[in-house]
BADODO-232475 format. One record per residue (C-alpha): residue number from 1; residue in three letters; x, y, z. Coordinates in Angstrom, 1 decimal. Example, Ala and Ser with C-alpha at 12.3 -4.5 7.8 and 13.67 -1.06 7.14 Angstrom:
BEGIN
1 | ALA | 12.3 | -4.5 | 7.8
2 | SER | 13.7 | -1.1 | 7.1
//
This chain:
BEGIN
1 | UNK | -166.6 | -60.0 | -148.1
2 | UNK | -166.5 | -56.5 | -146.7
3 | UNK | -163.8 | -54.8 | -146.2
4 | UNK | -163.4 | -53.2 | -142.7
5 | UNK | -162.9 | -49.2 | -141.3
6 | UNK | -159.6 | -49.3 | -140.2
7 | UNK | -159.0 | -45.5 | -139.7
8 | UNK | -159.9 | -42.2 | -140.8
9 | UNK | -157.7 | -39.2 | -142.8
10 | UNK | -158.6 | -35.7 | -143.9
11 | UNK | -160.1 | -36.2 | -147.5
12 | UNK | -157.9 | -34.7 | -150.0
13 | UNK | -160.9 | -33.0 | -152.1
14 | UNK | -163.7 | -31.6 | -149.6
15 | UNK | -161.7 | -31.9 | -146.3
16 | UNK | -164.6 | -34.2 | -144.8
17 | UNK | -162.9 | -36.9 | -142.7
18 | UNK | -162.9 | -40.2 | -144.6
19 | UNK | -162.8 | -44.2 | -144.2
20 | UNK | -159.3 | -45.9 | -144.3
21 | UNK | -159.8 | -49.1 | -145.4
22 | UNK | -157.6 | -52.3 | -146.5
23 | UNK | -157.9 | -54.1 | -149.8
24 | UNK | -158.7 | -57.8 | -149.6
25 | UNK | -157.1 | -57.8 | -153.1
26 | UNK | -154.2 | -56.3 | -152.2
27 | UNK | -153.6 | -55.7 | -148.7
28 | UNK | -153.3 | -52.1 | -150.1
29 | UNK | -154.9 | -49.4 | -148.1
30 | UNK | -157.7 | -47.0 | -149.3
31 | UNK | -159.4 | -44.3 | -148.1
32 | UNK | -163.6 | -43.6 | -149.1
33 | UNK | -164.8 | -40.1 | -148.5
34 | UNK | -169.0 | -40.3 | -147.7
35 | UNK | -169.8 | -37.0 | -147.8
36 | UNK | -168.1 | -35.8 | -151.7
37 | UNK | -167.8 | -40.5 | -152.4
38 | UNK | -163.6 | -39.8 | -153.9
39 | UNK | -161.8 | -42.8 | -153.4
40 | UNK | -158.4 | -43.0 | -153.4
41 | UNK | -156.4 | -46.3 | -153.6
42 | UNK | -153.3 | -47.2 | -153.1
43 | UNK | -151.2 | -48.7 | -156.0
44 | UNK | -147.9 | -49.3 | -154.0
45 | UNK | -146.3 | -50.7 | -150.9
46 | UNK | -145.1 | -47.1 | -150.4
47 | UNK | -148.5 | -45.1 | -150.8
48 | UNK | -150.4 | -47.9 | -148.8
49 | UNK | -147.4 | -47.4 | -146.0
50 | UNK | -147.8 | -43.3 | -146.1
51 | UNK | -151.8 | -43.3 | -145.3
52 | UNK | -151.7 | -45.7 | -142.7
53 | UNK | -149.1 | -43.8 | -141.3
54 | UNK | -150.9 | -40.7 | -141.6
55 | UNK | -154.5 | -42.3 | -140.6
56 | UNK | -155.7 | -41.6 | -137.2
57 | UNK | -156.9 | -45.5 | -136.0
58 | UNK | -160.5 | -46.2 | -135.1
59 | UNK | -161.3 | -46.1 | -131.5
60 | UNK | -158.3 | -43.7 | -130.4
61 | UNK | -158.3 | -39.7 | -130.0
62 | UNK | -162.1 | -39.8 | -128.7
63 | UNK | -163.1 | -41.9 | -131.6
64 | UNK | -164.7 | -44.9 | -129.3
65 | UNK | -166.4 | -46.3 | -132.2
66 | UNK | -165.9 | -50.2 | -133.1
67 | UNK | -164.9 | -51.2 | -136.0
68 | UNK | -167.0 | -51.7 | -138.8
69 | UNK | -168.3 | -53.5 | -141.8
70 | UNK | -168.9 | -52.1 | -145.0
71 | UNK | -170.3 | -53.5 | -148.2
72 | UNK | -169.7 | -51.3 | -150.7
73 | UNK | -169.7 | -53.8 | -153.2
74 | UNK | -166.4 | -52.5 | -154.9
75 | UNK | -164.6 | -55.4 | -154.6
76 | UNK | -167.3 | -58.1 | -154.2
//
């Protein structure tokens, strides 16, 4: 199953704006960059708590896109 674009956040290592994403595993969330592919994932309640408090939700601040699936095959 794919997990779904839940937000976006600067990416820490080429400043691109990257995917937020939740873990299926987990319920942790993670952030993908496309443009330099760094993930990051969370390994904590607290971590997981911080990004998605520092994500900027999808379809909010001129970001009308819907939300999407994605198959990265990571955790399939």
């Amino acid at each position: 199953m794919a997990n779904k674009t839940i937000g976006h956040v600067k990416c820490l290592e080429c400043g691109e704006q990257s995917e937020v994403r939740m873990s299926e595993k987990n319920n942790f969330a993670y952030h993908v960059c496309p443009g330099c592919g760094n993930q990051s994932f969370c390994r904590s309640r607290g971590c997981s708590d911080g990004l998605l408090n520092r994500m900027e939700p999808v379809g909010q601040a001129g970001k009308d896109e819907p939300v999407k699936e994605v198959n990265d095959g990571f955790f399939n």
